[in-house]
PyMOL CGO cylinders between C-alpha atoms (Angstrom):
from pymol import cmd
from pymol.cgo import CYLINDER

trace = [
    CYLINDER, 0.00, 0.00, 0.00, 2.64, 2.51, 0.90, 0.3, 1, 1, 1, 1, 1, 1,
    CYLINDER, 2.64, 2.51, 0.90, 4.83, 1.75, -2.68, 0.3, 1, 1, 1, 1, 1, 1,
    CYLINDER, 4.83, 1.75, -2.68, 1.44, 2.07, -4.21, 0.3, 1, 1, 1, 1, 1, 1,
    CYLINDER, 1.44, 2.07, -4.21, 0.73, 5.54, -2.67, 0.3, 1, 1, 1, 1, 1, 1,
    CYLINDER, 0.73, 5.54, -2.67, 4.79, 6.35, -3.25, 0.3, 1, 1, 1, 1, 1, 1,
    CYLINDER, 4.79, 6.35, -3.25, 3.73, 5.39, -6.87, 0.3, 1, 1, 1, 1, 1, 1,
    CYLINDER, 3.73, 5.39, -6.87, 0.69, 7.77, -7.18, 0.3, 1, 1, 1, 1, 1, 1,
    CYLINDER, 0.69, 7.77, -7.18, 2.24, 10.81, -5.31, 0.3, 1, 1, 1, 1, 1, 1,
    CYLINDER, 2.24, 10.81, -5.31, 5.39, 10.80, -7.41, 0.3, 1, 1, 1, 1, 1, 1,
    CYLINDER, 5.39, 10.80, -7.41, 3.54, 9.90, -10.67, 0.3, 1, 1, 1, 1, 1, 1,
    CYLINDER, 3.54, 9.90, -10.67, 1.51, 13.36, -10.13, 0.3, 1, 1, 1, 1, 1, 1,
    CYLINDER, 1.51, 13.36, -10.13, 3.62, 15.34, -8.70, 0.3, 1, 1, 1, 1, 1, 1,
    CYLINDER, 3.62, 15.34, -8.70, 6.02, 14.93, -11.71, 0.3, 1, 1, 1, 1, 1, 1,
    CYLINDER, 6.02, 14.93, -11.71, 3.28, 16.11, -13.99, 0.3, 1, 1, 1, 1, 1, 1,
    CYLINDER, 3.28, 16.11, -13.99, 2.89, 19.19, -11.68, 0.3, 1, 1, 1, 1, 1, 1,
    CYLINDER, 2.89, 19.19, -11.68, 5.11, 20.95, -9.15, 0.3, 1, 1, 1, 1, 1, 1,
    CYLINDER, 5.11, 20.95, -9.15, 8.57, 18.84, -10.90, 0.3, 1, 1, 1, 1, 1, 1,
    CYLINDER, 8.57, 18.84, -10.90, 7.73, 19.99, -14.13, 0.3, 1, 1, 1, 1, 1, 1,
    CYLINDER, 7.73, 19.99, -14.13, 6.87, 23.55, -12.77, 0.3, 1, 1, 1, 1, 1, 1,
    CYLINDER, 6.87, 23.55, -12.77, 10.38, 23.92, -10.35, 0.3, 1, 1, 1, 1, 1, 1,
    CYLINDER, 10.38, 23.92, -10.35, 12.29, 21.98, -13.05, 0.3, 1, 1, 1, 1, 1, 1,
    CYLINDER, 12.29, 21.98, -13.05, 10.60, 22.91, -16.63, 0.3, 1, 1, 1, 1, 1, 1,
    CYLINDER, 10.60, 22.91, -16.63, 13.04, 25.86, -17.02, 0.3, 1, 1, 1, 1, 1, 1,
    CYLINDER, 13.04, 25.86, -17.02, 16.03, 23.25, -16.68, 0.3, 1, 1, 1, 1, 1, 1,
    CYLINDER, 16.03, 23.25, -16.68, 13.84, 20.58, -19.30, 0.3, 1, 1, 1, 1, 1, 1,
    CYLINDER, 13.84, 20.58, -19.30, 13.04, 23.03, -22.26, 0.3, 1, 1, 1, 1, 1, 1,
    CYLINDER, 13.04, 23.03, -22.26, 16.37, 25.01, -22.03, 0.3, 1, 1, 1, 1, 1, 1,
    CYLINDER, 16.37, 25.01, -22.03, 18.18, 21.61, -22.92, 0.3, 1, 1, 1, 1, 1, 1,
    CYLINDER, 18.18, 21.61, -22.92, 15.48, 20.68, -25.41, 0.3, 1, 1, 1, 1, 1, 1,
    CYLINDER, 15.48, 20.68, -25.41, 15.97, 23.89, -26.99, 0.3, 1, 1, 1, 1, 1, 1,
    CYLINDER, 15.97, 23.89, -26.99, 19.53, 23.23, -27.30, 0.3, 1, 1, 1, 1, 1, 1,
    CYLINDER, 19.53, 23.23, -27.30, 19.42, 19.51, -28.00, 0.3, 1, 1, 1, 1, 1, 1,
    CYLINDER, 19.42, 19.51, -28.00, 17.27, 20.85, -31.68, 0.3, 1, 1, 1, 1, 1, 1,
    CYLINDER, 17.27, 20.85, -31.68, 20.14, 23.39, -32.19, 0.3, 1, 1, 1, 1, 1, 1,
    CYLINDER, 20.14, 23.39, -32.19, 22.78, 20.92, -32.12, 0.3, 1, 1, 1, 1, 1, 1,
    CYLINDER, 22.78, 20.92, -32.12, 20.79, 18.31, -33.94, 0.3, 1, 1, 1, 1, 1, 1,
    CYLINDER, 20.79, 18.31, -33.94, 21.68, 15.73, -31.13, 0.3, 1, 1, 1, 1, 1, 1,
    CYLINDER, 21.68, 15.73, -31.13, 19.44, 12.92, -30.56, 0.3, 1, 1, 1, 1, 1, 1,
    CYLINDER, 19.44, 12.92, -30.56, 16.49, 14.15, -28.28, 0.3, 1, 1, 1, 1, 1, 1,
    CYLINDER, 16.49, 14.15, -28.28, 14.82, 11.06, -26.73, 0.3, 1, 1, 1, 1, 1, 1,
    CYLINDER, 14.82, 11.06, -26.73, 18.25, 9.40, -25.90, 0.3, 1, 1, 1, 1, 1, 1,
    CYLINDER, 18.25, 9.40, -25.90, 19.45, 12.72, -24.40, 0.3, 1, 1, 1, 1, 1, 1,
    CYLINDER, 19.45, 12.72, -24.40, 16.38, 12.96, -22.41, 0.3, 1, 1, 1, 1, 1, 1,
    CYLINDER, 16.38, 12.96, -22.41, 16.99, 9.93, -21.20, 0.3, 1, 1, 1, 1, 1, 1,
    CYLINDER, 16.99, 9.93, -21.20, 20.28, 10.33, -20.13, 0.3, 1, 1, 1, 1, 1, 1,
    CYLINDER, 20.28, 10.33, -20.13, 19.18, 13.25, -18.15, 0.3, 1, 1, 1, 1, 1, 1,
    CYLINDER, 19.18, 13.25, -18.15, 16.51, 11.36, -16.18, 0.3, 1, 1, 1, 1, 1, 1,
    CYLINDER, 16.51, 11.36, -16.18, 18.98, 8.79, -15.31, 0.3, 1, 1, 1, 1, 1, 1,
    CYLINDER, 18.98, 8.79, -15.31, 21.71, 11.43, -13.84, 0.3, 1, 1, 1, 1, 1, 1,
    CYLINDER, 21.71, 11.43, -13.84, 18.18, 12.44, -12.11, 0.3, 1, 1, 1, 1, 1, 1,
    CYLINDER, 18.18, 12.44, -12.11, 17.17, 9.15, -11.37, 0.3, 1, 1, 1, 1, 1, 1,
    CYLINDER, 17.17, 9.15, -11.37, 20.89, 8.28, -10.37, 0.3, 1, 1, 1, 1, 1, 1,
    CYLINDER, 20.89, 8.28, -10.37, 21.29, 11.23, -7.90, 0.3, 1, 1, 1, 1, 1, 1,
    CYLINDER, 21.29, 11.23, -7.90, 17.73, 9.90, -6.44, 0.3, 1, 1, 1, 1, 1, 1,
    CYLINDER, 17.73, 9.90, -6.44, 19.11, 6.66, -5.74, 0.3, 1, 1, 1, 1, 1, 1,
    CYLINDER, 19.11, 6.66, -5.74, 22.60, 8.14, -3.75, 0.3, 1, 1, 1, 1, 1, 1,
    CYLINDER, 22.60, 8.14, -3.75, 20.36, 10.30, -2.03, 0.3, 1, 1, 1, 1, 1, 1,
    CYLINDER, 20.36, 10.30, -2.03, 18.04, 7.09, -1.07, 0.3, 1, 1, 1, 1, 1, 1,
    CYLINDER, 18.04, 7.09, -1.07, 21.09, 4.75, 0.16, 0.3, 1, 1, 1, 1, 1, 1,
    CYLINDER, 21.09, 4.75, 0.16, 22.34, 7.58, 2.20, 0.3, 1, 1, 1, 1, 1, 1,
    CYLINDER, 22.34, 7.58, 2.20, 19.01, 8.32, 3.73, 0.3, 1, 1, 1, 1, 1, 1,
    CYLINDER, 19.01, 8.32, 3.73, 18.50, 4.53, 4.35, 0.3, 1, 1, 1, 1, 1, 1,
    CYLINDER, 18.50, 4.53, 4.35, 21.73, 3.61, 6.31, 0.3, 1, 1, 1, 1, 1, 1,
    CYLINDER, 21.73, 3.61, 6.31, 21.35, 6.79, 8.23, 0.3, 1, 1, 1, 1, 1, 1,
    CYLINDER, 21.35, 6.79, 8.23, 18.15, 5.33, 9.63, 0.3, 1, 1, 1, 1, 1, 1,
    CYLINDER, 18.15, 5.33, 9.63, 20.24, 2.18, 10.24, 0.3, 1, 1, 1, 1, 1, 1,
    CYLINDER, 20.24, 2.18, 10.24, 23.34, 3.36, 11.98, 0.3, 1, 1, 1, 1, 1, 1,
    CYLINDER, 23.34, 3.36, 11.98, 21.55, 5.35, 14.46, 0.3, 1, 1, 1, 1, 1, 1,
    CYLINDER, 21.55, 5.35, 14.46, 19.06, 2.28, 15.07, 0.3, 1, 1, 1, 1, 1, 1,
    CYLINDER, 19.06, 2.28, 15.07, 15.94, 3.92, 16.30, 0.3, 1, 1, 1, 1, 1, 1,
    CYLINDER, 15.94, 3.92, 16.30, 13.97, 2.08, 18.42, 0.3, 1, 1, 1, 1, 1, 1,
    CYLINDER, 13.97, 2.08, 18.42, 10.06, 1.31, 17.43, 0.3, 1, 1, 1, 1, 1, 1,
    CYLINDER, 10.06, 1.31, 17.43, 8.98, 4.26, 19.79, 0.3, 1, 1, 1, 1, 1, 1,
    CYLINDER, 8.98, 4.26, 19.79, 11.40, 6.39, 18.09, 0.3, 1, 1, 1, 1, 1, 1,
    CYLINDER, 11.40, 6.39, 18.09, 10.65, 5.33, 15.03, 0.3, 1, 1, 1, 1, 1, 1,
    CYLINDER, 10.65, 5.33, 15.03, 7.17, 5.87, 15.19, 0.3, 1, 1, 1, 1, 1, 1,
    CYLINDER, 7.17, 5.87, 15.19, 7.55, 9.15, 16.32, 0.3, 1, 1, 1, 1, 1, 1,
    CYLINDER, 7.55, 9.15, 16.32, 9.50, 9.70, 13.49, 0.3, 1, 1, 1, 1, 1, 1,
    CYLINDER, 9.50, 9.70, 13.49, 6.70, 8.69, 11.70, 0.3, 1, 1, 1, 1, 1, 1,
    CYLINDER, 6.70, 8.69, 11.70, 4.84, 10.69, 13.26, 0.3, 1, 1, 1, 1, 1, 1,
    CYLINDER, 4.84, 10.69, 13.26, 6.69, 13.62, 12.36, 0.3, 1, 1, 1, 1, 1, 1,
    CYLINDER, 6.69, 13.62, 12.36, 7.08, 12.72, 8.38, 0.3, 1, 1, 1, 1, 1, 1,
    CYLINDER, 7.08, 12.72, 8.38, 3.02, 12.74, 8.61, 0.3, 1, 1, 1, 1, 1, 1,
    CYLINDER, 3.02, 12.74, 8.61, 2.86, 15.96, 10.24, 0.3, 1, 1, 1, 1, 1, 1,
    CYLINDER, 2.86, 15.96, 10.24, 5.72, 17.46, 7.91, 0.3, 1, 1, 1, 1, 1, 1,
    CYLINDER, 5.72, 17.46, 7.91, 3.89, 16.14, 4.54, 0.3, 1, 1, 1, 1, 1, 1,
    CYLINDER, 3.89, 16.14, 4.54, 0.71, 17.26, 5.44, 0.3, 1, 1, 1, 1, 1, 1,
    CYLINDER, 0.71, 17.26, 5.44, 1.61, 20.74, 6.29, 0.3, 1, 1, 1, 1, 1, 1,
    CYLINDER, 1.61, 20.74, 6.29, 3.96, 20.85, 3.00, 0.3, 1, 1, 1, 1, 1, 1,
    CYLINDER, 3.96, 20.85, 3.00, 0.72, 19.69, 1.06, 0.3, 1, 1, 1, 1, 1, 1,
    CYLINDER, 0.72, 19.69, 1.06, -1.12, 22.63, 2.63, 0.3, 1, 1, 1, 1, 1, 1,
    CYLINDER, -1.12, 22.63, 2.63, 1.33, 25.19, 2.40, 0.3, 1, 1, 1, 1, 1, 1,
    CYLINDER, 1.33, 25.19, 2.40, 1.74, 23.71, -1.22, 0.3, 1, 1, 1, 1, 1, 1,
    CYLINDER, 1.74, 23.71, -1.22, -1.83, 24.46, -2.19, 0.3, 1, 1, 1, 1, 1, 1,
    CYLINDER, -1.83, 24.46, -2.19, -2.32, 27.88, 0.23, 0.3, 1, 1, 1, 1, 1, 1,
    CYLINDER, -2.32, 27.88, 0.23, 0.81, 29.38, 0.12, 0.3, 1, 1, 1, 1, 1, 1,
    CYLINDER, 0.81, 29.38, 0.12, 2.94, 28.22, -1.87, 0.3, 1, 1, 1, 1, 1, 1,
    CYLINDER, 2.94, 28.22, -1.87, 5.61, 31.10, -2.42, 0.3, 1, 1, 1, 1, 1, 1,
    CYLINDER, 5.61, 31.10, -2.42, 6.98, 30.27, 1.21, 0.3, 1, 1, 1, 1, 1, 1,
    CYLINDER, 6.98, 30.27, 1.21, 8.31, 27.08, 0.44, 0.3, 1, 1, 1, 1, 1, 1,
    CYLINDER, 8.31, 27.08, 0.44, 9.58, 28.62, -2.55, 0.3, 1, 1, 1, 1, 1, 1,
    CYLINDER, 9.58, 28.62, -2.55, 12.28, 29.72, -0.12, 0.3, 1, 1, 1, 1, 1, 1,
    CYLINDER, 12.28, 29.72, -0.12, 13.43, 25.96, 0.65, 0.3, 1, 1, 1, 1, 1, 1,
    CYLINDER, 13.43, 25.96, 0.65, 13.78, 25.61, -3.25, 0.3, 1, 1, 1, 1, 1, 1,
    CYLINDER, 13.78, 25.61, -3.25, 15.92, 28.33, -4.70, 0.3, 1, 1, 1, 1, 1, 1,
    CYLINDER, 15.92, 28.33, -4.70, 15.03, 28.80, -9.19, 0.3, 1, 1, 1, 1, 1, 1,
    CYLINDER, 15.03, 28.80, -9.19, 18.13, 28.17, -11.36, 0.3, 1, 1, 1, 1, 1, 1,
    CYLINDER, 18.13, 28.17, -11.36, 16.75, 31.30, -13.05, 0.3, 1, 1, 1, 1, 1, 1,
    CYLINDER, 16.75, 31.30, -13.05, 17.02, 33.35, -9.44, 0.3, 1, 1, 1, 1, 1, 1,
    CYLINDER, 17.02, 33.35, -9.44, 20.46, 31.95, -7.98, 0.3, 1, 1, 1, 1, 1, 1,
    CYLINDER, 20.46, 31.95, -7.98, 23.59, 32.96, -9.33, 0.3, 1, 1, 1, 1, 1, 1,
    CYLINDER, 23.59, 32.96, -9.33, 25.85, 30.41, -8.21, 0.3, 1, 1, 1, 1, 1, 1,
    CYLINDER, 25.85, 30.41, -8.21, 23.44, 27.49, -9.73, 0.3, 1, 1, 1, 1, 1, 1,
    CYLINDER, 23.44, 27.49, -9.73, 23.37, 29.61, -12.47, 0.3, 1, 1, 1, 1, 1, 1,
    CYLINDER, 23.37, 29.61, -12.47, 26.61, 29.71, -13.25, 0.3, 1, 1, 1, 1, 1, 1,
    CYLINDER, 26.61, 29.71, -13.25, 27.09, 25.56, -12.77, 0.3, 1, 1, 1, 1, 1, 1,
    CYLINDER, 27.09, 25.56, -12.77, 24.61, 24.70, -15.49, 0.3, 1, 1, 1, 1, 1, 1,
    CYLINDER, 24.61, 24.70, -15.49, 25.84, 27.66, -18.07, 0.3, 1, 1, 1, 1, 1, 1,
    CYLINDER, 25.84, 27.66, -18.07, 29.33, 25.32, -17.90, 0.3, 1, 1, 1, 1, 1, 1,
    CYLINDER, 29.33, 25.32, -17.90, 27.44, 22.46, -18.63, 0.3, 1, 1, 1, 1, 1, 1,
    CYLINDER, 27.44, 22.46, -18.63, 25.37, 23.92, -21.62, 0.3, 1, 1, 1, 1, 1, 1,
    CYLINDER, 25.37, 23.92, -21.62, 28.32, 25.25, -22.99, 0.3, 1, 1, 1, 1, 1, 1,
    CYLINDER, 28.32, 25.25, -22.99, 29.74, 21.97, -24.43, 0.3, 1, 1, 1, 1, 1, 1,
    CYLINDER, 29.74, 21.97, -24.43, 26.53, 20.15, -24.53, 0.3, 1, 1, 1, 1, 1, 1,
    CYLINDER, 26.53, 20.15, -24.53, 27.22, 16.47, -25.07, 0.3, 1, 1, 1, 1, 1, 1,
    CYLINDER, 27.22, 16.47, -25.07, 25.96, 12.74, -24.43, 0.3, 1, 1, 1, 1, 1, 1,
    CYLINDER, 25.96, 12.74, -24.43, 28.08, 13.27, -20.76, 0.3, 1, 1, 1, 1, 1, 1,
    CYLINDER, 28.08, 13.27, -20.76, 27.12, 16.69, -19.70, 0.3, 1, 1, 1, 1, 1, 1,
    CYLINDER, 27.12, 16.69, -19.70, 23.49, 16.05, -20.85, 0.3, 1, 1, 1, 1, 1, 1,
    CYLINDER, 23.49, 16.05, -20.85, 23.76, 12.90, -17.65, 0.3, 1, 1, 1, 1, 1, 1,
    CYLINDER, 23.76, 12.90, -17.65, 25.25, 15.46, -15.28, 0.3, 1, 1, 1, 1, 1, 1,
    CYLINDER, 25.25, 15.46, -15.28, 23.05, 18.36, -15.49, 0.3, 1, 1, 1, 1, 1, 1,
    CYLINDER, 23.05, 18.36, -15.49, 20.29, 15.56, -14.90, 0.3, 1, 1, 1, 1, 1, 1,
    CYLINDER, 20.29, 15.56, -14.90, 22.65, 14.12, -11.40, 0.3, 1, 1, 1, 1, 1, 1,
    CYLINDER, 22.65, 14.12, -11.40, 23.09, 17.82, -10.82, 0.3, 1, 1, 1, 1, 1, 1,
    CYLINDER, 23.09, 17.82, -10.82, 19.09, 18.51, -11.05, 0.3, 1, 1, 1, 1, 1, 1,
    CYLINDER, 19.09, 18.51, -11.05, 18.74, 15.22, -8.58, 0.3, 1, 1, 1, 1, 1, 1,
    CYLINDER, 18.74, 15.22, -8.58, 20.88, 16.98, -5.77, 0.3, 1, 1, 1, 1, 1, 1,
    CYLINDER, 20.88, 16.98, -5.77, 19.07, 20.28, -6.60, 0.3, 1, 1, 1, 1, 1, 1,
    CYLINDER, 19.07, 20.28, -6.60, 16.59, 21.41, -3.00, 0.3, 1, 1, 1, 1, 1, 1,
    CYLINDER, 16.59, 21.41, -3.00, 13.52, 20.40, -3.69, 0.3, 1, 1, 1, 1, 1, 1,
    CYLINDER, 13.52, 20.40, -3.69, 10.35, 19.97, -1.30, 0.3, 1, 1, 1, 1, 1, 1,
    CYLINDER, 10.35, 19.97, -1.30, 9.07, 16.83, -3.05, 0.3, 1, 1, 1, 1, 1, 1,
    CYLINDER, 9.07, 16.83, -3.05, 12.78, 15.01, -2.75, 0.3, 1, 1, 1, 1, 1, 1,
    CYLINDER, 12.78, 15.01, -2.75, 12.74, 16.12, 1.13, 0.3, 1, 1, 1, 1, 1, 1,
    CYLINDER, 12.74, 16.12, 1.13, 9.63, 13.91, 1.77, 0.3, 1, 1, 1, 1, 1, 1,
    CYLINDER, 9.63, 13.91, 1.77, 10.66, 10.90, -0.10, 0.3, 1, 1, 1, 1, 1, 1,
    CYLINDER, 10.66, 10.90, -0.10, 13.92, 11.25, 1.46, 0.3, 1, 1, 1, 1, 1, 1,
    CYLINDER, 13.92, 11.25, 1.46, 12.18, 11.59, 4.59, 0.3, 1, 1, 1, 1, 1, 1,
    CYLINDER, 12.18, 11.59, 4.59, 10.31, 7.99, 3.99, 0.3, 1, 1, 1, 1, 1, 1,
    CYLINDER, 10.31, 7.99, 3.99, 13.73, 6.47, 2.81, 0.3, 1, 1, 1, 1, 1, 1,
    CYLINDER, 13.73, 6.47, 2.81, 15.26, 8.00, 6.10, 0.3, 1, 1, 1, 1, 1, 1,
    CYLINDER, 15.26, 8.00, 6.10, 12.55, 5.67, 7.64, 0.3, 1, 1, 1, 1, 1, 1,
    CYLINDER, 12.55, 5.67, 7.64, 12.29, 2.81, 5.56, 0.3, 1, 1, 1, 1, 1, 1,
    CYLINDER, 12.29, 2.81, 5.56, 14.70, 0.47, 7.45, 0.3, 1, 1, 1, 1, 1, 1,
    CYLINDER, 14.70, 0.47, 7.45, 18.05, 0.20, 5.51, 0.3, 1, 1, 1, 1, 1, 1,
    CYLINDER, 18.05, 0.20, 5.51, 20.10, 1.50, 2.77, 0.3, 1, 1, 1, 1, 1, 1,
    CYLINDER, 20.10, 1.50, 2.77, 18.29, -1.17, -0.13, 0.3, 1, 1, 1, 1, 1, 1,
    CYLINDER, 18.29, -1.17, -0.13, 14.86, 0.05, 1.20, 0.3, 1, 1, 1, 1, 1, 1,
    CYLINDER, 14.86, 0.05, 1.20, 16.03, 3.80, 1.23, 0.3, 1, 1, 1, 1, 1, 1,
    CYLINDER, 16.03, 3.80, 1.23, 17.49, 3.22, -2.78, 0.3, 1, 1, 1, 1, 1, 1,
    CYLINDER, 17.49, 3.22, -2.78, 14.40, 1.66, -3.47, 0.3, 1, 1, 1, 1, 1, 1,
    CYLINDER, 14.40, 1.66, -3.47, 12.15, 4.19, -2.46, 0.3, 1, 1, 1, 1, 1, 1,
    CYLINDER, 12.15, 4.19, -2.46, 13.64, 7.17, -4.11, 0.3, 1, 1, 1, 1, 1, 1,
    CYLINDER, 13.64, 7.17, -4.11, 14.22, 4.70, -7.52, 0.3, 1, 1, 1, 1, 1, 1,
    CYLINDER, 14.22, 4.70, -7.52, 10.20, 4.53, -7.04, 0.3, 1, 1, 1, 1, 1, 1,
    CYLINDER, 10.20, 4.53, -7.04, 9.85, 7.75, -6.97, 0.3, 1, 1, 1, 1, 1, 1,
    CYLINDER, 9.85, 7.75, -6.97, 12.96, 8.96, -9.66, 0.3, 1, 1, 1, 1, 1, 1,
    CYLINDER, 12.96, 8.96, -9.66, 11.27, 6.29, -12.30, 0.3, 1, 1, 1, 1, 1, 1,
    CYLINDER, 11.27, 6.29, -12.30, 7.51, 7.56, -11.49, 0.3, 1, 1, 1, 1, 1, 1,
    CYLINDER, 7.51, 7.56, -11.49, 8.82, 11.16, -12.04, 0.3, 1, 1, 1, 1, 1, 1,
    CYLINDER, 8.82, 11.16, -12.04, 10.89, 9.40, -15.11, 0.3, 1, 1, 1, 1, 1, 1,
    CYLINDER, 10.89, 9.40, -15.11, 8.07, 9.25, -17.84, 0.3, 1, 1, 1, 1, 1, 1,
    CYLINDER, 8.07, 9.25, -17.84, 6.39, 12.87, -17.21, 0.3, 1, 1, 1, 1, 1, 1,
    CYLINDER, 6.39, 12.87, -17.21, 9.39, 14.36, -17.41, 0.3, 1, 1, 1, 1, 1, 1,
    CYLINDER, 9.39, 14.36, -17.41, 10.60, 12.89, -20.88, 0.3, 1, 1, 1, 1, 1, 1,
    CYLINDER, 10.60, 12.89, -20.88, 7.08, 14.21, -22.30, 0.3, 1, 1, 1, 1, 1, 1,
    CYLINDER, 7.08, 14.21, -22.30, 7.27, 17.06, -20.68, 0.3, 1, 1, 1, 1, 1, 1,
    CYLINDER, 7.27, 17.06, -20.68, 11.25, 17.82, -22.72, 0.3, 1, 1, 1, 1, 1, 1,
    CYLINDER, 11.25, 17.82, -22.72, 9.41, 16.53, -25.82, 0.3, 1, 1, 1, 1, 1, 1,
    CYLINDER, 9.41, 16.53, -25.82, 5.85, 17.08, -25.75, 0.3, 1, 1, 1, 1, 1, 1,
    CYLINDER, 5.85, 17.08, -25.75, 5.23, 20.56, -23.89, 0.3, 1, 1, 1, 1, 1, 1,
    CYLINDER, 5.23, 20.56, -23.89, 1.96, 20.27, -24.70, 0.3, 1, 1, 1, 1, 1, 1,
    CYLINDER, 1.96, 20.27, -24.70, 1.40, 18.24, -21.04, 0.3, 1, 1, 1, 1, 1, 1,
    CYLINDER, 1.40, 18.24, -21.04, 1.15, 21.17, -19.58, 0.3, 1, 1, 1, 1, 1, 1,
    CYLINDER, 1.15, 21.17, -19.58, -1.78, 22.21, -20.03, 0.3, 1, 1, 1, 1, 1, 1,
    CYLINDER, -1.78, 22.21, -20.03, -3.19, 19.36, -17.42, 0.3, 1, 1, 1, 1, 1, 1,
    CYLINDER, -3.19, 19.36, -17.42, -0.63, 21.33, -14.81, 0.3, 1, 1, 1, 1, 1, 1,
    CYLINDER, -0.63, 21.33, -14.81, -3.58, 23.03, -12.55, 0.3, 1, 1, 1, 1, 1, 1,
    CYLINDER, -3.58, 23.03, -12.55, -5.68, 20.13, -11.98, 0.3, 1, 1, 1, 1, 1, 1,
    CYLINDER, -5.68, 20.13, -11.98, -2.77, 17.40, -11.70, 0.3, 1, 1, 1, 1, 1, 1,
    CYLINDER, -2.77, 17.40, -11.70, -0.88, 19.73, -9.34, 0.3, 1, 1, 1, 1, 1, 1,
    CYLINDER, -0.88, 19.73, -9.34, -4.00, 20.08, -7.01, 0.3, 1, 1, 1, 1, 1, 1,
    CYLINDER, -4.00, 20.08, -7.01, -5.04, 15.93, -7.13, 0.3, 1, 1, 1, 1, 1, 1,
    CYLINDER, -5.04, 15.93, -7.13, -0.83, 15.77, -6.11, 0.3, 1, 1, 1, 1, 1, 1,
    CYLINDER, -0.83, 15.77, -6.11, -1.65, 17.92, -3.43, 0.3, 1, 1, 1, 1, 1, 1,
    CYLINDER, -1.65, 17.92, -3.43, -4.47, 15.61, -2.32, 0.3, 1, 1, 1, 1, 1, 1,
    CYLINDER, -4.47, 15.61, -2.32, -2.92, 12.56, -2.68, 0.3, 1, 1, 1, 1, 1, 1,
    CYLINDER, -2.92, 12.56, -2.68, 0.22, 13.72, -0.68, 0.3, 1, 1, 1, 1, 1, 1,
    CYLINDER, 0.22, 13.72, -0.68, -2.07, 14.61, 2.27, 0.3, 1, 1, 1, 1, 1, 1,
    CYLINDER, -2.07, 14.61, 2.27, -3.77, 11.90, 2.47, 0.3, 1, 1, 1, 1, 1, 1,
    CYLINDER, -3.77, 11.90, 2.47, -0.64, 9.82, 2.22, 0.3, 1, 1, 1, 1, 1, 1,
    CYLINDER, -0.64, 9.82, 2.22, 0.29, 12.21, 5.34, 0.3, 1, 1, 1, 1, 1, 1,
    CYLINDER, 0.29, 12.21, 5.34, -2.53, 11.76, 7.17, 0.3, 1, 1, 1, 1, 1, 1,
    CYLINDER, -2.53, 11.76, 7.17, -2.26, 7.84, 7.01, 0.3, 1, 1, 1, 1, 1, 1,
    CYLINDER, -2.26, 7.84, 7.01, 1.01, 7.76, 8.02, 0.3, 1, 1, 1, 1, 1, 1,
    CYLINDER, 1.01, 7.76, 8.02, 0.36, 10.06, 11.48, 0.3, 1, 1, 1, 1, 1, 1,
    CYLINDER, 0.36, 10.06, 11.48, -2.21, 7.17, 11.47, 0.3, 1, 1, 1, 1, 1, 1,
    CYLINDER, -2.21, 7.17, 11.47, -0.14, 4.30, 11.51, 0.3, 1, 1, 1, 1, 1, 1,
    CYLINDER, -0.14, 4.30, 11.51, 2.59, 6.09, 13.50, 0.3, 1, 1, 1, 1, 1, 1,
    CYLINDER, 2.59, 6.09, 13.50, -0.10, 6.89, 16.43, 0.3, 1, 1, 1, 1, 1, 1,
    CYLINDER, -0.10, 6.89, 16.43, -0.58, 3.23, 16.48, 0.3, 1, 1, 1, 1, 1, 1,
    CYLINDER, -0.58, 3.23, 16.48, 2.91, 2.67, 17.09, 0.3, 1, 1, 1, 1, 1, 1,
    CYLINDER, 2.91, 2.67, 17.09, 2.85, 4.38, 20.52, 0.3, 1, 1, 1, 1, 1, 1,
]
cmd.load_cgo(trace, "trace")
């Protein structure tokens, strides 16, 4: 049930707030790939999987985190406890207010410094680079990678953690692809992002659920 609801989250937000944080970083290198005649659906593939790559460091590091410091089942279900309360006020603040978490995810557009690290990259644009703007996009702050990370944190060993943010970095996999090739997607953006929302607080909800049982 929870890979299932891992599954649905990530699947919708990708076709929302990902492609509205990230988009800028998507069409700029599909605008480029057409300049440069260079092969679009293998490039775009090869930037998902530096995405999907960084995902699944990010997941194993998470994952034996939760393992070294072996939390006990109290402490882990207060942990659990606070992931529920954390992705239910994010889905909130998400749908209400969502310029203040737009603090917690600086726009390549607004900071200099990231800026300046993709500019190198798009400056010799090739079959490598294309792969490490996508790893660089993966390590990039993002409110939807800080919950999954949060689960992976929680999932009970490095494997578990990899696998959960591999869930969520292939769910996230197919949007985005469409989204370099087919902007057209977009136009589904408002109601997508708000059923995202939804199924991210629910998904919050059930786990301050299961955590309360726990206690």
């Amino acid at each position: 049930m929870e890979y299932w609801a891992i599954f649905n989250i990530a699947f919708f937000a990708s076709l929302s707030h990902c492609i509205g944080m990230c988009g800028g970083i998507v069409f700029a290198l599909n605008a480029k790939l057409r300049q440069l005649k260079i092969n679009i659906v293998l490039a775009n593939l090869l930037y998902n999987f530096g995405r999907l790559s960084a995902y699944g460091m990010i997941g194993i590091l998470c994952g034996g985190m939760g393992v070294i410091f072996e939390f006990s089942a109290q402490a882990k279900s207060l942990f659990q406890l606070f992931i529920g309360m954390a992705v239910s006020i994010m889905a909130l603040l998400m749908w209400i207010a969502p310029k203040i978490l737009s603090i917690l995810e600086p726009s390549t557009h607004q900071n200099r410094l990231l800026k300046a690290m993709f500019a190198v990259l798009y400056r010799n644009l090739n079959y490598r680079n294309i792969f490490f703007i996508g790893l660089a996009n993966g390590f990039l702050p993002c409110g939807i990678v800080y919950y999954f990370a949060l689960i992976a944190l929680s999932s009970g060993g490095a494997l578990e953690g990899m696998t959960v943010m591999i869930v969520f970095g292939l769910c996230t996999m197919i949007p985005m692809c469409l989204a370099g090739m087919l902007s057209a997607i977009l136009l589904y953006r408002s109601w997508l992002y708000r059923l995202s929302l939804f199924l991210m607080l629910l998904f919050g909800l059930y786990t301050i659920f299961k955590a309360l049982k726990g206690l």
